[in-house]
C-alpha positions, 0 to 999 in steps of 0.5 A: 322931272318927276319927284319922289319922296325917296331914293330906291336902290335898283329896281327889284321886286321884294317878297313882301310880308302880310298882316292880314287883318280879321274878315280879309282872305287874300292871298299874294303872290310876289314874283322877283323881276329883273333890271338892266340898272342896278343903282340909280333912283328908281322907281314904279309910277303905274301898273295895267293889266290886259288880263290876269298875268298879262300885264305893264309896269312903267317908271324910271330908273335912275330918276333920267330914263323911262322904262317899261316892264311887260308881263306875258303869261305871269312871267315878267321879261326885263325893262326896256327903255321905250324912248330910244328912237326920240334922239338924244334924251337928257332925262325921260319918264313913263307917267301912267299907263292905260290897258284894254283887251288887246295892248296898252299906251304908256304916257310920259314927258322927256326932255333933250340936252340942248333944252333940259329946261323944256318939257316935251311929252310922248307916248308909247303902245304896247299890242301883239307882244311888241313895244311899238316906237315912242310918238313925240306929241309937241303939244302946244300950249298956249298960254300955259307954260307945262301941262303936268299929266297924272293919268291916262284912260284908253278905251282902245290904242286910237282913243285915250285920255290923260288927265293933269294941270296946265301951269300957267306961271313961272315954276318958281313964282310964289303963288303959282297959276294952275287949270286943272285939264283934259288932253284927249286923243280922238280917232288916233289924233291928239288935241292941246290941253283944255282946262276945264275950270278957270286959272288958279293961283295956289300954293301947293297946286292943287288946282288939277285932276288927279284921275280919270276913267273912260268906260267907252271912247269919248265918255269919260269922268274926271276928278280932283281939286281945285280952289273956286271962290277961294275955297278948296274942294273935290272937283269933277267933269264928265265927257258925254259924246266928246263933250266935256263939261266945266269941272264943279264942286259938287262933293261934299266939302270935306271929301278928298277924292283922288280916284275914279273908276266907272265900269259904266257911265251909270256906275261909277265909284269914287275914292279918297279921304273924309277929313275931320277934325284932328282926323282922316278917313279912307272912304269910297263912294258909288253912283254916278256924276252929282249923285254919290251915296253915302260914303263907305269908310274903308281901312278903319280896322288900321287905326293905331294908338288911338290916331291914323290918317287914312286914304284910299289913293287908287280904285280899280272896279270890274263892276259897280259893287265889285271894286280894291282900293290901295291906300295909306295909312298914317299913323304911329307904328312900332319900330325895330327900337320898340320906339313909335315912328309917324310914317305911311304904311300901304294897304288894300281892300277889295269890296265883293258883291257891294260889301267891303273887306277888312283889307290887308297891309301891304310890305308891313312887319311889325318893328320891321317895315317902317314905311311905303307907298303904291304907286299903281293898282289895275285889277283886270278881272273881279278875282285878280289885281296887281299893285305895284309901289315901294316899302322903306325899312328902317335902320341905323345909317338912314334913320330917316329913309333905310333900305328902300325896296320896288315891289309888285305884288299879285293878289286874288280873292 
């Protein structure tokens, strides 16, 4: 099953305070959103949009059912559980979440009771107003033994591709194998898994893409990490005409990069961290596969205490000088006590015509808000996004954790 860091109380969507740092004018718009669960661990995993106010927020409740909640014309309607007509599920979960102009296709992985140990996958689309019935997909995986998806990117309902790492070892070996991998659906048919760099044995699984972005169907740009010739770095492949090539290093060596959006094969924009000693900097960088400029630090206005570690985890990009990044940011921030506490805090910044604001914390009262996290980020116009994550707040029965809130937040230019 998928993990979280946290536990969440039900799936309801917080008004969420804002700081809004000096040269950033966004407004946000929260709206509060209903559930059939009203405890459990739950959570938000992605957020697309069709169009402003028309938009897909998949996740899980109680960490064993997959959901899916639909926004028609700004109103959200209740979540739904897509995975019904698969038999009898033992635990179930909507991964990622791709849209276009007429629907949406939702990616997730289940498995049955008689099997909790085997993982199967699936996916559901969304078109016409309707959830349409979950397709089991029974890949075959040859030698791997799981394929762990991360993102998926559809240019229409019959060609998608989702993105993650086929695992090659035992779950529990000391040194896991992993491939980072493709797995496409062409013309309605899904194909296996490929990877598409040679088996990694590692430590933490980093061998993987993490995102992918498909400007038109089968051209797409993938990126990651994965350890070649012993050392660790920012990968990426490039689908040109349904052919993909073998993931390379070609960033620098200390870039991170965790997302991808590419309006056009030409234009493309990546985003993650810059790491330096003692350090890390948010950053995106614009261009096109082997051909990135010089790195925009994004977020700097956020460093506290003299120390941050910041990274811009997603992208979403209308053009190749108009794109949002949401972060986090790790550092020393104030507490209810008047203590200091190293947590994460989510954040956004948008850049308008190549020029990069400021940006503005999300869910973030100062003393108040201890922690959080976004899990999704869609921006279906240059005017318009949604984000949709989780926020902690501290208090003294779950020092560690506190009262943990989903939210999804609308925010416009």
């Amino acid at each position: 099953m998928y993990m979280r860091t946290a536990a969440v109380v039900g799936l309801t969507v917080i008004a969420l305070g804002l700081v809004t740092p000096v040269g950033a004018t966004p407004t946000l718009n929260v709206t509060q959103l209903s559930t059939s669960a009203s405890v459990g661990n739950s959570g938000p995993t992605s957020v697309a949009c069709m169009s402003p106010g028309n938009c897909v927020e998949s996740g899980y409740i109680s960490n064993t059912q997959a959901i899916v909640q639909t926004e028609r014309d700004g109103k959200w309607g209740t979540p739904i559980d897509p995975t019904k007509n698969l038999g009898k599920i033992a635990n179930s979960i909507l991964i990622t979440t791709s849209c276009f102009v007429s629907g949406c296709v939702a990616f997730g992985r289940y498995s049955t009771p008689k099997n909790a140990m085997k993982v199967d996958h699936f996916t559901v689309s969304y078109s016409s107003g309707q959830w349409k019935k979950a397709i089991p997909l029974n890949l075959k995986l040859g030698s791997a033994k799981d394929f762990q998806a991360f993102k998926i990117s559809c240019s229409d309902q019959r060609d998608c591709v989702v993105v993650g790492t086929l695992r090659y070892s035992s779950q529990f070996a000391a040194t896991p194998i992993y491939a980072p991998a493709v797995l496409s659906e062409k013309s309605g048919r899904w194909g296996t898994p490929r990877p598409l760099a040679t088996r990694t044995s590692t430590v933490g699984r980093l061998a993987e893409f993490l995102d992918v972005s498909c400007p038109r169907a089968n051209n797409c740009v993938a990126v990651g990490m994965d350890s070649i010739d012993g050392t660790y770095g920012a990968i990426e492949a490039v689908e040109t005409n349904g052919q993909w090539s073998q993931a390379q290093q070609t960033f620098p060596s200390n870039w991170t990069v965790l997302s991808v959006a590419c309006p056009t094969m030409s234009d493309c924009t990546v985003a993650g961290r810059i790491s330096t000693p003692g350090a890390s900097a948010a950053f995106a960088s614009s261009g096109r596969v082997g051909h990135w400029a010089k790195p925009v630090q994004v977020g700097k206005v956020w460093t506290v205490a003299g120390y941050s570690e910041s990274s811009a985890n997603l992208l979403s990009c209308q053009s190749a000088s108009n794109c949002v990044v949401a972060g986090l940011l790790d550092g020393p921030h104030p507490t209810m006590s008047g203590n200091t506490s190293v947590s994460s805090v989510a954040w956004f910044a948008r850049e308008v015509n190549g020029k990069w604001n400021d940006g503005a914390l999300i869910g973030y009262h100062r003393g108040a808000i201890n922690s959080g996290q976004v899990d999704g980020l869609s921006c279906p116009s240059v005017t318009y996004c949604v984000a949709v994550g989780q926020y902690w707040i501290k208090n003294s029965s779950m020092a560690a954790i506190g009262n943990i809130h989903n939210f999804a937040a609308s925010f416009a230019r």
